[in-house]
N, C-alpha and C positions, 0 to 999 in steps of 0.2 A: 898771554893775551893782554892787549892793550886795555884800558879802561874807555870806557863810551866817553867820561867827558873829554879826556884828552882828544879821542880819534877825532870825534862829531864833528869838530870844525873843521879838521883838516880833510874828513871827506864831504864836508858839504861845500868846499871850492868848488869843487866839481862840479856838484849837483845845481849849483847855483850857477854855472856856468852849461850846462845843459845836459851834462852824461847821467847816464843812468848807473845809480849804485846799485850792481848784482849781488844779492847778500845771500844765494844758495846757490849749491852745485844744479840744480834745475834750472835757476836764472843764468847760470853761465852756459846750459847748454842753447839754451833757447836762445840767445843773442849772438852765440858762435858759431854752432855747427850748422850746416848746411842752408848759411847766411848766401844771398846775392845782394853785389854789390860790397861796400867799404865797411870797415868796421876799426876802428880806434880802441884799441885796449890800455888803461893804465892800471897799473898795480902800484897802488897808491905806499905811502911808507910813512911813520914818525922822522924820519930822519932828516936832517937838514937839504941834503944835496934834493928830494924832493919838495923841502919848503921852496927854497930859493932856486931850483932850477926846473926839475920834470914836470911839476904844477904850472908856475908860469908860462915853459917851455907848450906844455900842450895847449895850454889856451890861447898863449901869442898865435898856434900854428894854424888853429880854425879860421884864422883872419883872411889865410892863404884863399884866393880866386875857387880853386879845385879845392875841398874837405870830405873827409868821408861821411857818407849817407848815415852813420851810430857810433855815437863816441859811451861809450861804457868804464867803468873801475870797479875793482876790488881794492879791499883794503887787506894789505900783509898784516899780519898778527893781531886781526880783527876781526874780520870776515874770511877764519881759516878753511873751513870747507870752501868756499865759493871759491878762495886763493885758491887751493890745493886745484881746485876741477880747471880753472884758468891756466893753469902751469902745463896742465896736458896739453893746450890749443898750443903752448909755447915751445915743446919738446923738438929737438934738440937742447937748445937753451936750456944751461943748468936757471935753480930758481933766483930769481933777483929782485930787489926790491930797493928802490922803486925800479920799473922797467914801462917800457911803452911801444907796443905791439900795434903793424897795423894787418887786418884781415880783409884779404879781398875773395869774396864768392867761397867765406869759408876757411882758406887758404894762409896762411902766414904768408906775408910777401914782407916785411921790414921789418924790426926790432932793434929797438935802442933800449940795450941793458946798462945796470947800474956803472960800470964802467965809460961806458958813452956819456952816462951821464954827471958823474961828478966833476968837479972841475971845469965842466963845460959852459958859459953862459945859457939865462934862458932861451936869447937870443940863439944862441948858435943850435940849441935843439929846436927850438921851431922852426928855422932854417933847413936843418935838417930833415924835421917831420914833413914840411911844405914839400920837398926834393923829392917825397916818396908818396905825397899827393899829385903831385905835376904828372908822375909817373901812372899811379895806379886807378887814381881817382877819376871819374867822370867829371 
């Protein structure tokens, strides 16, 4: 498990940007399961590829017209219960980190796992996220 000073920053982008940090398996049920309407999930990570891409990535994508109604994180090797209850809403999907889930009425409808995500500009994942906004979002 990571140390608090290290994570805190890297999850309060988020929270400073409007999502809510889920830090128990109760918090993740309560914001996933039989949600209506959008729901934004990231599983935040130490890693580079989410400093420099899935963080930015997800916030460029809110800018989009259409956004989901709850954007929410977890933090991998931080907040590993709340992680671990978050990874069931994701099943199929083996676990990944960082990764960025959107849920509609409940439901997984997109997922950009850490493959989608490295290498990829932030640009190009909020491009992406936006595509499945257009789609899914009201």
């Amino acid at each position: 498990m990571y140390p608090a000073e290290l994570v805190r920053p890297m999850a309060q982008e988020l929270v400073d940007f409007g999502f809510i940090s889920l830090e128990s398996p109760d918090e993740v049920v309560q914001h996933l399961e039989n949600q209506s309407g959008t729901t934004l999930l990231v599983v935040n990570s130490v890693c580079g590829c989410a400093a420099a891409n899935a963080r930015p990535g997800a916030k460029m994508s809110i800018k989009n017209e259409k956004k989901p109604n709850q954007l929410v994180t977890v933090f991998a090797g931080f907040d590993t219960q709340a992680t671990a209850k978050a990874r069931e809403y994701l099943l199929p999907y083996p676990p990944s980190s960082p990764c960025i889930a959107l849920f509609k009425d409940g439901r997984l409808v997109h997922i950009l796992e850490r493959h989608h995500i490295e290498g990829r500009s932030a640009q190009m994942i909020a491009d992406n996220l936006a595509g499945a906004y257009n789609m899914y979002c009201n």
